[in-house]
Backbone as JSON, one array per atom type, in Angstrom:
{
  "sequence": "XXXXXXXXXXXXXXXXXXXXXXXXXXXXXXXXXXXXXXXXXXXXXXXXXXXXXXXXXXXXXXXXXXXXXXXXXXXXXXXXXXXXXXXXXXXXXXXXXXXXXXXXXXXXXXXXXXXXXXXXXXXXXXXXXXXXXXXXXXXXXXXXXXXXXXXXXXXXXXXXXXXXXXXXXXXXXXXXXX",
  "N": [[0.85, -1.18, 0.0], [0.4, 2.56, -0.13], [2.13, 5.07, 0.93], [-0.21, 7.11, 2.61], [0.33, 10.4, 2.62], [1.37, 10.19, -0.35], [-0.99, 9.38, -2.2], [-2.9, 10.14, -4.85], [-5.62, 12.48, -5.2], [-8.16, 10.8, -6.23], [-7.58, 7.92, -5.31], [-7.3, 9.0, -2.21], [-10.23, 9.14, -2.02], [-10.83, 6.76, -2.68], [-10.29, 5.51, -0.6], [-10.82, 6.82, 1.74], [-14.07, 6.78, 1.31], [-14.07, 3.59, 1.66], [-13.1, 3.64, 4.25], [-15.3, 4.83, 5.53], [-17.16, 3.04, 5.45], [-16.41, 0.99, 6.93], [-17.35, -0.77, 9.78], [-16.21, -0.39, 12.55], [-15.25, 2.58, 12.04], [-15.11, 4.94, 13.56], [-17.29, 7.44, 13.35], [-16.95, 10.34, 13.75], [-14.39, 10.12, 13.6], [-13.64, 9.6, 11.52], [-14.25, 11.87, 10.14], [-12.75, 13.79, 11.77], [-10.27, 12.9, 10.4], [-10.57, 13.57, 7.83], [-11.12, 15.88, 7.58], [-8.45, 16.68, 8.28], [-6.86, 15.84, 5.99], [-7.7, 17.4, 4.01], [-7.21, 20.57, 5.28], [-4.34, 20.29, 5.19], [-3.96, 19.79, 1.99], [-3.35, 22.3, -1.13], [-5.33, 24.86, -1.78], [-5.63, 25.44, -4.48], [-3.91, 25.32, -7.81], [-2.21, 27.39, -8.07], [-1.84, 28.58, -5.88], [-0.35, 27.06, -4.47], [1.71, 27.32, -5.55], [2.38, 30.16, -4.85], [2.83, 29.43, -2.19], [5.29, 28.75, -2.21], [6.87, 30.31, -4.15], [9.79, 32.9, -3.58], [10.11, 36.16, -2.66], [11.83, 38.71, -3.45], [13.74, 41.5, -3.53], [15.27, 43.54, -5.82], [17.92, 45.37, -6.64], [19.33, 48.93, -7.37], [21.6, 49.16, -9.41], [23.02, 50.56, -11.63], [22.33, 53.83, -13.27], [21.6, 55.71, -16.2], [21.36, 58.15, -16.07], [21.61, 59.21, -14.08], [23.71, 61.45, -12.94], [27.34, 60.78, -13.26], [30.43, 61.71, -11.92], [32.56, 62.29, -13.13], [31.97, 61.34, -16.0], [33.05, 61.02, -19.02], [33.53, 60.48, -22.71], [31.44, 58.51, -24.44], [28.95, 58.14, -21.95], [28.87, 60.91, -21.39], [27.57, 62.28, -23.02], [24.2, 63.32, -23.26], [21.36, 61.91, -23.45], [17.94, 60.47, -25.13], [17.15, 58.29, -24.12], [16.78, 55.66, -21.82], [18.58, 53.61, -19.28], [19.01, 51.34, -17.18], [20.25, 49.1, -14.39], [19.59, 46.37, -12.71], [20.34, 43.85, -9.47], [19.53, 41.32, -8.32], [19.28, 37.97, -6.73], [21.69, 36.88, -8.29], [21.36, 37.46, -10.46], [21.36, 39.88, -13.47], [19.49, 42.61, -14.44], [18.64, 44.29, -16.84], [17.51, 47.03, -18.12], [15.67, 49.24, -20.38], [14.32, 52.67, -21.42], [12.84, 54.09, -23.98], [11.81, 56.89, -25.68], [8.67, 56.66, -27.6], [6.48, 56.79, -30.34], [5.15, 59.03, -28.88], [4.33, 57.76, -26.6], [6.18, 55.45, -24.41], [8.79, 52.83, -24.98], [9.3, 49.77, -23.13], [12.3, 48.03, -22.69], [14.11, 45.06, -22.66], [16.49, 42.47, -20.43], [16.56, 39.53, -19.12], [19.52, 38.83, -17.08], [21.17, 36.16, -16.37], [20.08, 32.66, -14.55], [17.95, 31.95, -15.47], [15.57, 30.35, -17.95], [13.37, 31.05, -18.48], [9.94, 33.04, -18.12], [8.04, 35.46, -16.65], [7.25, 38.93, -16.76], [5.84, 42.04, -15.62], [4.03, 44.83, -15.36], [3.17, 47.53, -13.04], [1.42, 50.36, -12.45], [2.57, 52.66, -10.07], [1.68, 54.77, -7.24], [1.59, 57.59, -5.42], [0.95, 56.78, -2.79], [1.89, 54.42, -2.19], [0.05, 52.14, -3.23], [-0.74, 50.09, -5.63], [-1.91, 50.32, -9.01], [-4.58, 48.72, -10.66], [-4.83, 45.54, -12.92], [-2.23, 45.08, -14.65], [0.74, 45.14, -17.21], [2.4, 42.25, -19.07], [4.28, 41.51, -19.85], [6.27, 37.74, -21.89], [9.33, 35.76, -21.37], [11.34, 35.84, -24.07], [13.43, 32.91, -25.8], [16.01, 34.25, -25.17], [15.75, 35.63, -22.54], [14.51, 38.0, -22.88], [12.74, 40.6, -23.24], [9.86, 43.0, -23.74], [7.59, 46.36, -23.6], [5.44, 47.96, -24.92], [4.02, 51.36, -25.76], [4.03, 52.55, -22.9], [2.65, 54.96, -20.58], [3.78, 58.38, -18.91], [4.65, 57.76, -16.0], [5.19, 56.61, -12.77], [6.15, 53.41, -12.2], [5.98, 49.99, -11.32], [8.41, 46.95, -11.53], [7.72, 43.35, -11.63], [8.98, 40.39, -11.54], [8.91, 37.25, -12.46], [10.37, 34.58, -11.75], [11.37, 31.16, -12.25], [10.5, 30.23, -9.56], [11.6, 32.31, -8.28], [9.85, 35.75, -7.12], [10.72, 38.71, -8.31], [11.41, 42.08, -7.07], [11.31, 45.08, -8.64], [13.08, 47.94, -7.4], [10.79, 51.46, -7.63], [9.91, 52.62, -10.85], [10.6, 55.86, -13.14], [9.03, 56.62, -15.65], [9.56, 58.61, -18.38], [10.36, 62.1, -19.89], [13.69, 63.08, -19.43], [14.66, 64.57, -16.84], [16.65, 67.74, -16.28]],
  "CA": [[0.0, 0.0, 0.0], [1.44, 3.37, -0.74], [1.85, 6.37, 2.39], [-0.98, 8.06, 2.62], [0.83, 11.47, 1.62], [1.66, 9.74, -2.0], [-1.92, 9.19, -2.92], [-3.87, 11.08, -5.69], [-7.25, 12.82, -4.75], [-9.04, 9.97, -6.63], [-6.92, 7.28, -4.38], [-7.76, 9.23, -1.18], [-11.3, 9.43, -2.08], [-11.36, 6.0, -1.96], [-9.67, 5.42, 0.48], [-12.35, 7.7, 2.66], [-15.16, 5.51, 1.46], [-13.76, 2.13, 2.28], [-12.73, 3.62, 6.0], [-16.14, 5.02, 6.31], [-18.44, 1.84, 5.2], [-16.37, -0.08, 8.1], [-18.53, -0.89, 11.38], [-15.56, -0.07, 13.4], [-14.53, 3.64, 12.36], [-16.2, 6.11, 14.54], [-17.89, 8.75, 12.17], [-16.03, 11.79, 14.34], [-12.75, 10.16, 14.12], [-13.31, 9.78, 9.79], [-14.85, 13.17, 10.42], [-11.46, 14.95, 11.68], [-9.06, 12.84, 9.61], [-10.95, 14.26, 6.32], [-10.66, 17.52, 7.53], [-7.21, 17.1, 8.41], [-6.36, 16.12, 5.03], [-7.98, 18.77, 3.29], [-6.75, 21.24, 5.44], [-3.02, 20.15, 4.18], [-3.78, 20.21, 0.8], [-3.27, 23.63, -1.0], [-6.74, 25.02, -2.34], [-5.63, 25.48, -6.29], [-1.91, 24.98, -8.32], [-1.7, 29.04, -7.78], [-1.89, 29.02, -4.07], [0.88, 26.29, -3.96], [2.92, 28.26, -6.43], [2.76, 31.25, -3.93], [3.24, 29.31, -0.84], [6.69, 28.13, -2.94], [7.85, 32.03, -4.56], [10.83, 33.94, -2.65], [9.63, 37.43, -2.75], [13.18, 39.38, -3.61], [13.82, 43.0, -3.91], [16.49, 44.26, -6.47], [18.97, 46.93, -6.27], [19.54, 49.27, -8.82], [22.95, 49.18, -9.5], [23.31, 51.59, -12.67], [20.84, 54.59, -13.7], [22.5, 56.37, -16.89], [20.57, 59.71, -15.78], [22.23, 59.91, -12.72], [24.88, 62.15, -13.89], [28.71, 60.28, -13.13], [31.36, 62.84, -11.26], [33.42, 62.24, -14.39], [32.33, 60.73, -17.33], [33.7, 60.98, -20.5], [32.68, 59.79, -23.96], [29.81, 57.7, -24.81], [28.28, 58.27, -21.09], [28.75, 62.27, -21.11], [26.45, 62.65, -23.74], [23.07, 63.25, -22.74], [20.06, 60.69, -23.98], [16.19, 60.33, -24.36], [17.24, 56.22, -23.78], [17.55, 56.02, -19.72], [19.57, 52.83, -18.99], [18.97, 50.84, -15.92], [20.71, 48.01, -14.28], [19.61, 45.97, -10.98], [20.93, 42.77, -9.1], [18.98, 40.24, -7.77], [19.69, 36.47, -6.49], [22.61, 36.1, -9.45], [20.81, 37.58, -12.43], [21.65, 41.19, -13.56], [18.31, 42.62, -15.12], [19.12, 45.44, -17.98], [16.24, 47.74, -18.38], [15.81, 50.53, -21.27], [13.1, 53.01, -21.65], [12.63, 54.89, -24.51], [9.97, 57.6, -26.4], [8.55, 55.99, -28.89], [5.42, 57.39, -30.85], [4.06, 59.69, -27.82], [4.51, 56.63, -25.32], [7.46, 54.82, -24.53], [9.18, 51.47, -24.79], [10.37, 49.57, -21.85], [12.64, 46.47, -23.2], [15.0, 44.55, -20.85], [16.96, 41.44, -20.61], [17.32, 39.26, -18.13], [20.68, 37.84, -17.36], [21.47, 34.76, -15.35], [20.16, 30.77, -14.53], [16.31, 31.74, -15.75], [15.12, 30.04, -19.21], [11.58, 31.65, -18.92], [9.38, 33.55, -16.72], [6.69, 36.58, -17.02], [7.5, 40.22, -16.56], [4.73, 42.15, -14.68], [4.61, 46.43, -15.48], [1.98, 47.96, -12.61], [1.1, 51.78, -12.32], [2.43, 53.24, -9.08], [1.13, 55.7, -6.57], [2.24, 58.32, -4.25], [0.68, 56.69, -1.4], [2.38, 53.23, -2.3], [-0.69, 51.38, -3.87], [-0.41, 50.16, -7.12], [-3.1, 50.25, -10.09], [-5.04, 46.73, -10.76], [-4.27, 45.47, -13.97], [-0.85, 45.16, -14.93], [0.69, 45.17, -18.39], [2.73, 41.2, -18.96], [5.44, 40.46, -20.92], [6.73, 36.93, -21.29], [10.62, 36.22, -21.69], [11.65, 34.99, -25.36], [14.64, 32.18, -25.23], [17.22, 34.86, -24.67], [15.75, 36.48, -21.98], [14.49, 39.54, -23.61], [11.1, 41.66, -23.21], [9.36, 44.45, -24.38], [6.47, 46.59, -23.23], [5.5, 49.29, -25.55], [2.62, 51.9, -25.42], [3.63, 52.82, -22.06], [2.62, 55.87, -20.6], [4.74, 58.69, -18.3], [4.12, 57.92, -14.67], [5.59, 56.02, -12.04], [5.88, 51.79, -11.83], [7.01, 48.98, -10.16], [8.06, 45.6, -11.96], [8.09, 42.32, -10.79], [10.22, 39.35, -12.51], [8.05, 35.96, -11.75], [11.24, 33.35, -12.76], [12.13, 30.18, -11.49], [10.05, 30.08, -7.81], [11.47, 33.51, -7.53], [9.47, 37.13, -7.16], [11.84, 39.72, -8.07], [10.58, 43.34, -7.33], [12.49, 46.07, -8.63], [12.53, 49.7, -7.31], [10.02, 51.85, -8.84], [10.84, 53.19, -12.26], [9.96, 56.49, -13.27], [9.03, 56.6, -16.98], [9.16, 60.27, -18.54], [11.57, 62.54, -19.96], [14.67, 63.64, -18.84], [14.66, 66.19, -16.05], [17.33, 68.38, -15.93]],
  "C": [[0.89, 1.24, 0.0], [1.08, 3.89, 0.12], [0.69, 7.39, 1.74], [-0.81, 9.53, 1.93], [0.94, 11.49, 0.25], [-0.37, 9.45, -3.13], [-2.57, 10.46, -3.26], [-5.24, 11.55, -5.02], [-8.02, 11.84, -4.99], [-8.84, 8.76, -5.59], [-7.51, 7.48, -2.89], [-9.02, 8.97, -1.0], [-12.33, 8.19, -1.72], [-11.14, 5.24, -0.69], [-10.7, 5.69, 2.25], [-13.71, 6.86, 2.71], [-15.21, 4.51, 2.01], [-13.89, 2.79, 3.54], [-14.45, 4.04, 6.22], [-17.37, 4.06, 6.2], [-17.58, 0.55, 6.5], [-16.66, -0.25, 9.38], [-17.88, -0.54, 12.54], [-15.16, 1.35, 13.56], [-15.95, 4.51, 12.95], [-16.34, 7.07, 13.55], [-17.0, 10.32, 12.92], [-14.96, 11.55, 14.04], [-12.29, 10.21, 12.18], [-13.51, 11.25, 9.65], [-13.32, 13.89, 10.02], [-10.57, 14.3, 10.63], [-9.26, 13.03, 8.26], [-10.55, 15.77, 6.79], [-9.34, 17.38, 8.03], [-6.62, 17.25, 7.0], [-6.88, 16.95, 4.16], [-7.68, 20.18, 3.78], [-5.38, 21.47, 5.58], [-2.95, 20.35, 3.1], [-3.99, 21.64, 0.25], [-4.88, 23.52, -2.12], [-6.57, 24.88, -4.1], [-3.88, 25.31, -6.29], [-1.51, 26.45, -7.78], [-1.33, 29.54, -6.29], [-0.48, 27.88, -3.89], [1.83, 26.75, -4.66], [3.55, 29.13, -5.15], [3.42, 30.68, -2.74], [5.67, 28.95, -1.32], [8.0, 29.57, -3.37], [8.52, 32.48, -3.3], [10.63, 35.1, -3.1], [11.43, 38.34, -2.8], [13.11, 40.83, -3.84], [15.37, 43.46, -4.87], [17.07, 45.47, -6.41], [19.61, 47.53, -7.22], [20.82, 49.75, -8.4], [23.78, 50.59, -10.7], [22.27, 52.13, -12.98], [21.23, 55.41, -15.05], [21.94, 57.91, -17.2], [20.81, 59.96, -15.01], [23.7, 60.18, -13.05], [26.53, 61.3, -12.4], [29.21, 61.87, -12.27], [32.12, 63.39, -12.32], [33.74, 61.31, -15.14], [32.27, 61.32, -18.21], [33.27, 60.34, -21.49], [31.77, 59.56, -23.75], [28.68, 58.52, -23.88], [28.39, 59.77, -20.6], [27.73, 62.97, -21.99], [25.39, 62.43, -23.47], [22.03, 62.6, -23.89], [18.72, 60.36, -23.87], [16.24, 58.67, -23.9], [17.78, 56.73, -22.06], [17.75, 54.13, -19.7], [19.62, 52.11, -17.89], [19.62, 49.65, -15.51], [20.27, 47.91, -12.96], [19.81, 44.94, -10.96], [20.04, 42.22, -8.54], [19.08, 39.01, -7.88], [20.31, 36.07, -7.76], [22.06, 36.4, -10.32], [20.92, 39.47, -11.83], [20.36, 41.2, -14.53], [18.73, 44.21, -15.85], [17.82, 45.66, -18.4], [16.44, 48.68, -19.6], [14.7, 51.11, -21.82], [13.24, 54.38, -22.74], [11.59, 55.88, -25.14], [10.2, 56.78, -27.27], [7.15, 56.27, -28.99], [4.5, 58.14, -29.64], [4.37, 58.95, -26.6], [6.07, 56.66, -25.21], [7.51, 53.41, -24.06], [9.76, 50.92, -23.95], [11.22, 48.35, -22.5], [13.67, 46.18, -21.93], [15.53, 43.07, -21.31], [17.04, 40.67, -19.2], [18.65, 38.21, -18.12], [21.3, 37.38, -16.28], [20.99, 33.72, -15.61], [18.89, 30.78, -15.55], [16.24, 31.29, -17.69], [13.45, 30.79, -19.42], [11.17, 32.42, -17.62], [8.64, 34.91, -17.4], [7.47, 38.13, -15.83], [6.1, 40.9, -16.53], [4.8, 43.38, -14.53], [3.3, 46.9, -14.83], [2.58, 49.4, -12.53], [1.03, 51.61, -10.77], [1.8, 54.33, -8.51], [1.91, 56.19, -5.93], [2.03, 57.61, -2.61], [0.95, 55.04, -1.08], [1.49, 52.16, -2.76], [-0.65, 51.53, -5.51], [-1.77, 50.34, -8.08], [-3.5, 49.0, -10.73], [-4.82, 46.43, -12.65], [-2.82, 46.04, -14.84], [-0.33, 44.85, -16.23], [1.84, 43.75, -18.0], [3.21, 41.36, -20.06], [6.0, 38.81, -20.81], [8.08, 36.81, -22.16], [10.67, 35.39, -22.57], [13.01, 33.75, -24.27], [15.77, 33.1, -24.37], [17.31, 36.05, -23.89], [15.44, 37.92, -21.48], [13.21, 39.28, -23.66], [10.86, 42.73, -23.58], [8.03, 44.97, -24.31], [6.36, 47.61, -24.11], [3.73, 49.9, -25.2], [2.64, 52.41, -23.53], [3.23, 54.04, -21.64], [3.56, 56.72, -19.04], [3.92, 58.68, -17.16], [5.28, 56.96, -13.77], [5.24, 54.71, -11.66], [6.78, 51.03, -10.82], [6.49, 47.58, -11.35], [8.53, 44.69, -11.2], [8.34, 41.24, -11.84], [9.54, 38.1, -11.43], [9.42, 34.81, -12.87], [11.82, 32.24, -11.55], [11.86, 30.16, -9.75], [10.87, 31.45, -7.29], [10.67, 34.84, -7.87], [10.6, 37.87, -7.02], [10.74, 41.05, -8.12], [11.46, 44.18, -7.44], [12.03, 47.68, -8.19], [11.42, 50.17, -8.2], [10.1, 52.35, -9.38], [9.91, 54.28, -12.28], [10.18, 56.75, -14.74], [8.93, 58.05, -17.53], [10.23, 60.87, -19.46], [12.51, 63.05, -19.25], [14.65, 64.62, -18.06], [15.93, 66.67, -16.05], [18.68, 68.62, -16.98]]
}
């Protein structure tokens, strides 16, 4: 017979029947050990996903609008492309937001262990609540996304790869101040 833990819902189910058509089990005692095992199992696949995700915060490492002390070439020249880099658990995530027809384009790479995973662009607030419906990218083979049509305000993305939540600072989409 196989451990109890190892059996399928269909398995358990009968399992439950047989114990409760026998003249010996006390109806309270099949009682709690149904509700025990259903209050182990997780309610849907999505809820056992979550209980599984590491919630991470990234750290922006490079901004190419936060003016250097003293750079030279390439990075002294000023740009409507703003340039982002942040770190999280071994993957460097390369952001880049440009205008593009009125809006602007966010694209990005990620780079480290991840083969796949969904990119997640919500509308921030001043008072730290976000805006429901979120715009979804998902990552080609090589890592690479692209949101276009966005508009200038203030977000926050989150990087769903490999049982981890990455959340990165919140980006401010716009033109160039200063």
């Amino acid at each position: 017979m196989k451990p109890v833990n190892r059996l399928s819902e269909d398995e358990f189910a009968q399992l439950v029947q047989r114990a409760a058509a026998l003249p010996d089990a006390p109806t309270a005692l099949v009682r709690a050990a149904i509700g025990q095992w259903q209050a182990a199992q997780p309610s849907s696949l999505q809820s056992a996903a979550q209980e599984v995700l590491r919630r991470v915060t990234a750290l922006l490492s490079f901004d190419s609008w936060v003016p250097a002390p003293h750079a030279f070439g390439v990075r002294a020249v000023p740009s409507d492309t703003r340039h982002l880099l942040f770190t999280a658990e071994g993957r460097d995530i390369d952001v880049r937001i440009a205008p593009a027809a009125g809006h602007f384009a966010l694209t990005g790479q990620i780079l480290g262990p991840d083969e796949s995973g969904v990119v997640e662009l919500t509308a921030a607030h001043d008072d730290g609540t976000e805006t429901p419906g979120a715009r979804v990218a998902t990552l080609d083979p090589l890592g690479e996304f692209r949101l276009d049509g966005i508009r200038r305000g203030t977000y926050v993305m989150t990087l769903r790869l490999s049982g981890d939540e990455i959340v990165l600072p919140s980006i401010d989409v716009g033109e160039r101040r200063g």
